[in-house]
C-alpha positions in Angstrom: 10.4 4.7 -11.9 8.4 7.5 -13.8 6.1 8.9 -11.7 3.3 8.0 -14.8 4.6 4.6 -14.2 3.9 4.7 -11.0 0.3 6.2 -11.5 -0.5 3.6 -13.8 0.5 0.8 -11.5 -1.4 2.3 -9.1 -4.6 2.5 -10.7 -4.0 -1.4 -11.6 -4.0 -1.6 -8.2 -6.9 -0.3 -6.9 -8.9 -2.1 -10.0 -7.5 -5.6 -8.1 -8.3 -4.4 -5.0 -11.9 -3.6 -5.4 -12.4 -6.9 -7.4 -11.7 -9.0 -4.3 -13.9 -6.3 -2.2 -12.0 -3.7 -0.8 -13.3 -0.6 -0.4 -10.6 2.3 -1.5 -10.5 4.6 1.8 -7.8 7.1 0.6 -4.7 7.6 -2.0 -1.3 8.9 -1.5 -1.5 10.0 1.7 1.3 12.2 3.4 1.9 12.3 6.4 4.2 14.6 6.5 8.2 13.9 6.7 6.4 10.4 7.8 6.3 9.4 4.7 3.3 8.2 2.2 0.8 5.7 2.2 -0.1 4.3 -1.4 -3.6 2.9 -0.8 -5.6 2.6 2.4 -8.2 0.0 1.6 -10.7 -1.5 3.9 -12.1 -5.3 3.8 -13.0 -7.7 6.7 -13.5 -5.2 9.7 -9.8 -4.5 9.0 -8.0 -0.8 7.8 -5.5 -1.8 5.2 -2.1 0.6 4.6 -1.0 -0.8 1.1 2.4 -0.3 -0.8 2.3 -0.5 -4.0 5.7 -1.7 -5.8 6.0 -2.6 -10.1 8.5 -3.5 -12.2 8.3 -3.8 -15.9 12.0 -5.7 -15.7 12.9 -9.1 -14.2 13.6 -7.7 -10.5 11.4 -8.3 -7.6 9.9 -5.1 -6.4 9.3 -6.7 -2.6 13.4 -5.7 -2.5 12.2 -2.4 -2.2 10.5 -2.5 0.6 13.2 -1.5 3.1 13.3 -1.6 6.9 13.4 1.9 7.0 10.8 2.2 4.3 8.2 -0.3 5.9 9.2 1.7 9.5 7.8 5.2 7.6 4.4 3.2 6.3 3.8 1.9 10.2 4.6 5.4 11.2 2.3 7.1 9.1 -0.2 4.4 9.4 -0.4 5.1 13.3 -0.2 9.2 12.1 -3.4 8.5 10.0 -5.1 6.4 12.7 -4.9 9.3 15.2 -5.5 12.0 13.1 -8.8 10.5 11.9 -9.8 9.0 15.3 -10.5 5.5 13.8 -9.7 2.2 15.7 -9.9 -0.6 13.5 -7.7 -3.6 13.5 -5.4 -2.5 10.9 -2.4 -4.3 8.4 0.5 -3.4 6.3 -0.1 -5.4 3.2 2.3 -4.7 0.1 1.0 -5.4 -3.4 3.0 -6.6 -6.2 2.6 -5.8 -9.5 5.1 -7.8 -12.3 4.7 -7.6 -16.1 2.2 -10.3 -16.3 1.1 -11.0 -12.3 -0.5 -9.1 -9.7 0.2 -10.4 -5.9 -1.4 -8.8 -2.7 1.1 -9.9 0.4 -1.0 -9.3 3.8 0.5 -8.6 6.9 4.3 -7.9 5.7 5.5 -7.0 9.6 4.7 -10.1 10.5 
């Protein structure tokens, strides 16, 4: 994926996120060889880590949420978590953008 793709589909989904009233915490985090946190959103008392995943071709982009993918965005969600001193209840949601859908998926360890 380009990375302009990938800004792009980003941006689409912070616009759907903040329509159903969550508040945009942070971006792209890095935590270091962690790994990356798309969007952290918060909504309902809880700290959302979202990963954001688009395809402009018939594919399912959940697919590429990989064990040892989703293991780096818990990591680095714990990383951010004690580097900022926060304790919220927290979730790893993934959101799914399609050519002509948008789907938010809470909870994906679960």
């Amino acid at each position: 994926m380009s990375r302009f793709f990938g800004k792009e589909s980003e941006d689409k989904a912070v616009d759907f996120l903040q329509e159903r009233g969550f508040k945009i915490v942070d971006r792209n985090f890095y935590a270091s060889r962690l790994g990356e946190i798309d969007i952290i959103a918060f909504k309902d008392e809880t700290l959302h880590f979202i990963e954001v995943k688009s395809t402009r071709k018939n594919f399912e982009p959940i697919y590429n949420i990989t064990p040892n993918k989703l293991r780096k965005i818990i990591n680095s969600a714990e990383y951010y978590l004690k580097k900022k001193k926060l304790k919220y209840r927290w979730s790893i949601d993934a959101l799914i953008i399609k050519v002509d859908s948008i789907e938010l998926i809470e909870n994906i360890t679960m």
